[in-house]
N, C-alpha and C positions, 0 to 999 in steps of 0.2 A: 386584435383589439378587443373581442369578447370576454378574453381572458380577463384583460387587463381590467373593464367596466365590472365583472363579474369579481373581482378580488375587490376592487375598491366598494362594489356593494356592499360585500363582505365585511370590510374594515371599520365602513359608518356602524351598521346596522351589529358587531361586536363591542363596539366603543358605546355604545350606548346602553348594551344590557351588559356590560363591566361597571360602567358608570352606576346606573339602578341598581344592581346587585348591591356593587361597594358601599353607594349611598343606603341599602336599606340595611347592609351590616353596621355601618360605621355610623351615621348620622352625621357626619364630618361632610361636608357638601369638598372640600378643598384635598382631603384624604381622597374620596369618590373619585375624583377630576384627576391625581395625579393617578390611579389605580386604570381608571377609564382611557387614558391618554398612553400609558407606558404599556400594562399587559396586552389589548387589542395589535399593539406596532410590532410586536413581539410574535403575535400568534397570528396574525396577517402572513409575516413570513413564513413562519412555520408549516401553513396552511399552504402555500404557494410552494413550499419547499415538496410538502406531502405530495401533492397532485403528480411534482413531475416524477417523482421515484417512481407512483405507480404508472404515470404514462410511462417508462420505461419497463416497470414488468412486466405490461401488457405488450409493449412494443417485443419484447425479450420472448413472451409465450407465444406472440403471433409467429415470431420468427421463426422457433420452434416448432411449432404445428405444423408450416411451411413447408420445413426440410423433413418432416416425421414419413416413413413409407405408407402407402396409400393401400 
């Protein structure tokens, strides 16, 4: 459940400096909105995709370490 509260913090709080950036490039409020709205949903996943690759390397080097002679 942490994860999940913790990505979607994540999502508001990227959508909104998407939004402000777009908006202080663009001056387009509607431009802003659809940049705000599409790249964040995008990079939400990508972000969630990231975490678990490295929970797996890290899963992968503990294993490692594990079986390594002592």
């Amino acid at each position: 459940m942490r994860t999940a509260q913790k990505t979607a913090s994540y999502a508001v709080m990227h959508l909104l400096i998407a939004f402000t950036v777009a908006y202080a490039l663009t001056r387009d409020w509607r431009a802003a909105l659809a940049i705000g709205l599409v790249e964040p949903f995008f990079q939400t996943f990508a972000f969630a995709l990231h975490e678990r690759i490295w929970a797996k390397i890290n899963a992968r080097r503990d294993r490692q370490a594990d079986l390594a002679p002592a």
